[in-house]
C-alpha positions as CSV (number, residue, x, y, z in Angstrom):
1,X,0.0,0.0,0.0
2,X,2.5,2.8,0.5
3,X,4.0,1.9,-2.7
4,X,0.7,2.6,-4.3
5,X,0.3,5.7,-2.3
6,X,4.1,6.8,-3.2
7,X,3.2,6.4,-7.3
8,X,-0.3,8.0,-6.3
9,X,2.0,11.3,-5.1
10,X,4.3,10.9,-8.5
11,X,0.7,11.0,-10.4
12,X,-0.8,14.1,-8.6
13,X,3.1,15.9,-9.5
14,X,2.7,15.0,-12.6
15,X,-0.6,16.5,-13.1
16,X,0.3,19.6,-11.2
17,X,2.3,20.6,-14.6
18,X,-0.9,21.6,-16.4
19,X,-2.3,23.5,-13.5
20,X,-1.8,27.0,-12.7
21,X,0.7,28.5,-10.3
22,X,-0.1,31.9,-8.3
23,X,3.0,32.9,-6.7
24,X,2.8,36.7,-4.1
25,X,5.2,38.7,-3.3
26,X,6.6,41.8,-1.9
27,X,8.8,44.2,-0.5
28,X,9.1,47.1,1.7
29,X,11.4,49.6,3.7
30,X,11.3,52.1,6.1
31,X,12.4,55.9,4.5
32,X,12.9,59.1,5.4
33,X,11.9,62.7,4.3
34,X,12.7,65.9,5.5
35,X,9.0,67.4,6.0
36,X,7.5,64.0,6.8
37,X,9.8,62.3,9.0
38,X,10.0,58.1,8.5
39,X,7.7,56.5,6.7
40,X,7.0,52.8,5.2
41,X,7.2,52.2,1.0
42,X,6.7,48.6,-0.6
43,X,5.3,47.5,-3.5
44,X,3.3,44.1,-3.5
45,X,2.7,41.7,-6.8
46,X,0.6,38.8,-7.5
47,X,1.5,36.4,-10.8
48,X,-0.6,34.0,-12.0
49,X,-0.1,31.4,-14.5
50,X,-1.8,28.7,-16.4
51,X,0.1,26.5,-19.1
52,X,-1.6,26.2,-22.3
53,X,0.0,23.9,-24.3
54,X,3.6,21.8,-22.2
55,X,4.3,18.9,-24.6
56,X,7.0,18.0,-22.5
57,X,4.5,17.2,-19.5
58,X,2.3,14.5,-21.4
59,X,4.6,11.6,-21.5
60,X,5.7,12.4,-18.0
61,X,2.1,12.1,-17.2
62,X,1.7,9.1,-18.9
63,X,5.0,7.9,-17.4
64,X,3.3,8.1,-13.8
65,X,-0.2,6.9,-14.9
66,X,1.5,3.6,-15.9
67,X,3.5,3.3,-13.1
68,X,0.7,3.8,-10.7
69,X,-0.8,0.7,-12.0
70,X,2.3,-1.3,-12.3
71,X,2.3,-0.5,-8.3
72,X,-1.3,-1.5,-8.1
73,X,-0.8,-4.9,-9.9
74,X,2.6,-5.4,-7.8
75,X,0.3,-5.2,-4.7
76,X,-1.7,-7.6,-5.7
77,X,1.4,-9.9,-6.7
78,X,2.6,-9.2,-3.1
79,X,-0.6,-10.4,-1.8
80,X,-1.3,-13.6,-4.5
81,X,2.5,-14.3,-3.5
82,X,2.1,-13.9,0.4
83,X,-1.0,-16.4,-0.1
84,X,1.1,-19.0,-2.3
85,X,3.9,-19.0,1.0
86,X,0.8,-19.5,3.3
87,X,-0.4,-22.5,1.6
88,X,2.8,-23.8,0.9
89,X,3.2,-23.7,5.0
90,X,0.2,-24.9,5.5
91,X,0.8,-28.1,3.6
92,X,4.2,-28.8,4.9
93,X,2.7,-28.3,8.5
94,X,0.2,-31.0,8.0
95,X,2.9,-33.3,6.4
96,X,5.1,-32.6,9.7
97,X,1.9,-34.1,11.6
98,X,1.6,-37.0,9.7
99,X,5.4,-37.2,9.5
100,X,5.4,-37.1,13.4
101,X,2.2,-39.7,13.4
102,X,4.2,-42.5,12.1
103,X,7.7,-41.6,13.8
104,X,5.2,-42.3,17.3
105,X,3.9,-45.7,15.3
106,X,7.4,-46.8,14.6
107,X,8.4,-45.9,18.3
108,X,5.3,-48.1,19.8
109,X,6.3,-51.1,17.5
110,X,10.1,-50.9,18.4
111,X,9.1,-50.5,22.5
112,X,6.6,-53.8,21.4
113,X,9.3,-55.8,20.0
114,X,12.1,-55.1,22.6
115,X,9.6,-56.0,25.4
116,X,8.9,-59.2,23.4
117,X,12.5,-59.8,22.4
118,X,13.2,-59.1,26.1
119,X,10.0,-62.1,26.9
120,X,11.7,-64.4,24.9
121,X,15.2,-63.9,25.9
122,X,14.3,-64.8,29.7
123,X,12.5,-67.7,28.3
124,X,15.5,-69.0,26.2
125,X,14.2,-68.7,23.3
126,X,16.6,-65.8,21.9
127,X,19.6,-64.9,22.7
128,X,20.4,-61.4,24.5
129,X,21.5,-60.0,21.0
130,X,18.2,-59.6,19.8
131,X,17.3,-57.4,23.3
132,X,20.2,-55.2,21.9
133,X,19.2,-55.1,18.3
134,X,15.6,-53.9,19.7
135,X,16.8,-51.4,22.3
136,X,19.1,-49.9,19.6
137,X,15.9,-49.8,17.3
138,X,13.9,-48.1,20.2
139,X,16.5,-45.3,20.8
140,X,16.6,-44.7,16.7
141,X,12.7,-44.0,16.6
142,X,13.3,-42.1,19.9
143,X,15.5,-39.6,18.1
144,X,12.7,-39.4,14.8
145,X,10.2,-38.7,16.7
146,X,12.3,-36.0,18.7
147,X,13.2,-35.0,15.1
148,X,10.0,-34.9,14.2
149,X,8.6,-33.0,17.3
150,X,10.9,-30.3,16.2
151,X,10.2,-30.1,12.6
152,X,6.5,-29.7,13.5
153,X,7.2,-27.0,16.0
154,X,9.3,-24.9,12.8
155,X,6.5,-25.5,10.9
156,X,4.1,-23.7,12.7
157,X,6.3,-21.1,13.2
158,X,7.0,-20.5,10.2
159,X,2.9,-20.4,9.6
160,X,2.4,-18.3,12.4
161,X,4.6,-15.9,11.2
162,X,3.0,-15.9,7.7
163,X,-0.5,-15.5,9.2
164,X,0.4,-13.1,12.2
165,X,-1.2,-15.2,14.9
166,X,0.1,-18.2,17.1
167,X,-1.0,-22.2,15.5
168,X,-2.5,-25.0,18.1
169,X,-2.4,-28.1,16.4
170,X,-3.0,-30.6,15.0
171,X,-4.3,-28.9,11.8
172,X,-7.5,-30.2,9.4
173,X,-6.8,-31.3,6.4
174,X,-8.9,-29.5,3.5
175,X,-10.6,-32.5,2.3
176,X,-12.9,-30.6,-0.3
177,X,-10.0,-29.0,-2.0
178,X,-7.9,-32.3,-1.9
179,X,-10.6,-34.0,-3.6
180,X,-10.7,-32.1,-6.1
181,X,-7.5,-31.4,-7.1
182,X,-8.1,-35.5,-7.5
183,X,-11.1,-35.8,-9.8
184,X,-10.5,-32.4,-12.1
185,X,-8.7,-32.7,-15.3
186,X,-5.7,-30.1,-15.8
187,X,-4.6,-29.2,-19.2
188,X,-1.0,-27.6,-18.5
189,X,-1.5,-25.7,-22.0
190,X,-4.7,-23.7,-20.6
191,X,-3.4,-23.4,-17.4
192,X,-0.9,-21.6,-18.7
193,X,-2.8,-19.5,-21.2
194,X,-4.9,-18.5,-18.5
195,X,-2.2,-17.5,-16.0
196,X,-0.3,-15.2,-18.4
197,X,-4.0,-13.6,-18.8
198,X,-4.1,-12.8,-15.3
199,X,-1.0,-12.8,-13.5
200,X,-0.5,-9.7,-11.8
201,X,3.5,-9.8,-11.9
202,X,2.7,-9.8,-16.0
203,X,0.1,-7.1,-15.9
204,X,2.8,-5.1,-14.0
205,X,5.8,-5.7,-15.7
206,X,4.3,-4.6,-18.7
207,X,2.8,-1.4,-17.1
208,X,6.0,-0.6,-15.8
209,X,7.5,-1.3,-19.7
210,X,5.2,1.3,-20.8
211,X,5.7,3.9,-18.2
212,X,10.0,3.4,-19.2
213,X,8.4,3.8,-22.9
214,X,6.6,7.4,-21.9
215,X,9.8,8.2,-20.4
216,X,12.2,7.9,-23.1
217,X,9.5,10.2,-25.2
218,X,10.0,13.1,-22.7
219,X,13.4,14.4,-24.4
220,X,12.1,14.7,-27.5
221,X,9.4,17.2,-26.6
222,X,11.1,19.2,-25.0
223,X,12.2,20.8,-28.5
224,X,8.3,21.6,-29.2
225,X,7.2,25.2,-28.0
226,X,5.8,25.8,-24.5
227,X,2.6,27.8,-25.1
228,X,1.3,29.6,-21.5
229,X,-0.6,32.5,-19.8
230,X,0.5,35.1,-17.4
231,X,-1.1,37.8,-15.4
232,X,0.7,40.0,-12.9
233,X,-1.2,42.5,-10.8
234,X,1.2,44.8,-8.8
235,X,0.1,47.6,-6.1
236,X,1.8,50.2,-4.3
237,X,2.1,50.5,-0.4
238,X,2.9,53.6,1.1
């Protein structure tokens, strides 16, 4: 937004060259006269002008007209690009939970199998290397799901800061939209026909191309004629 407001200014400038311009003045000092003693004398003037005809100041109109919108469609890229990061987190924060889900699984089935390799070795069935192999295999999905743990707590930081407010999980998964990015049939080729039609980074990169095409006109009129209108009222003061 201030970026739009910043190119806003530039237009308002821009226009300002085909309004007109009143500029007062005066000035005064303190005389004196042999049969009047001291006395004030000024002289105030008011100019006012209005441009007729400033070739030079349509393409730098145009120049910030263009780049107004180009600001205007960068905005909305900011926005569309913001929303892309969001989902983008938001996915990777529900793949953290299921990643985290099956670290706990693979935890509970080690802890399973060293308390039954443990069984069987008291019962002479095994030998006291298979106890070792399990705990060994219980202290490896200990550190996953410690791993895990942490990735999911990055992950919704990283959403929370994209969102501006703090994530409890565990997050919902959007079923409606994952169904149907299941059943619908994408055609890359209009997918890609339709997104150069609305993109906003497109619709501003070529706003800004013709607001550098404007500018590269200004020089050029400058060697046309400046046609304006002036009026000056002056006024003694004594």
């Amino acid at each position: 937004p201030e970026r739009v407001e910043a190119a806003a200014g530039g237009l308002d400038r821009a226009r300002s060259a085909f309004l007109p311009s009143l500029t007062a003045q005066g000035q005064g000092a303190w005389g004196s006269i042999a049969d009047r003693g001291r006395n004030f004398a000024g002289e105030g003037s008011v100019s006012l002008n209005q441009p007729l005809v400033n070739p030079s100041a349509f393409p730098l109109y145009g120049q910030a007209r263009h780049t107004l919108e180009s600001e205007r469609w960068g905005a909305i890229e900011d926005l569309r690009l913001l929303a892309f990061d969001t989902t983008s987190a938001f996915v990777t924060a529900l793949s953290t939970d299921q990643l985290l889900l099956a670290a706990q699984r693979r935890l509970e089935r080690a802890q399973s199998d060293m308390e039954d390799s443990a069984a069987r070795a008291q019962a002479g069935l095994t030998s006291s290397n298979d106890v070792t192999r399990a705990s060994i295999a219980v202290a490896t999905a200990q550190s996953q799901v410690a791993a895990a743990q942490g990735n999911v707590q990055r992950a919704y930081l990283q959403l929370a800061f994209l969102i501006g407010q703090p994530i409890k999980g565990p997050l919902v998964p959007p079923e409606t939209t994952t169904d149907k990015a299941r059943t619908n049939n994408w055609k890359p080729e209009q997918v890609a026909e339709r997104a150069v039609e609305r993109r906003p980074d497109v619709k501003s990169a070529e706003e800004h191309t013709e607001a550098a095409r404007d500018f590269a006109k200004e020089p050029l009129y400058r060697l046309l004629p400046t046609l304006g209108l002036a009026g000056e009222l002056r006024a003694p003061v004594d």
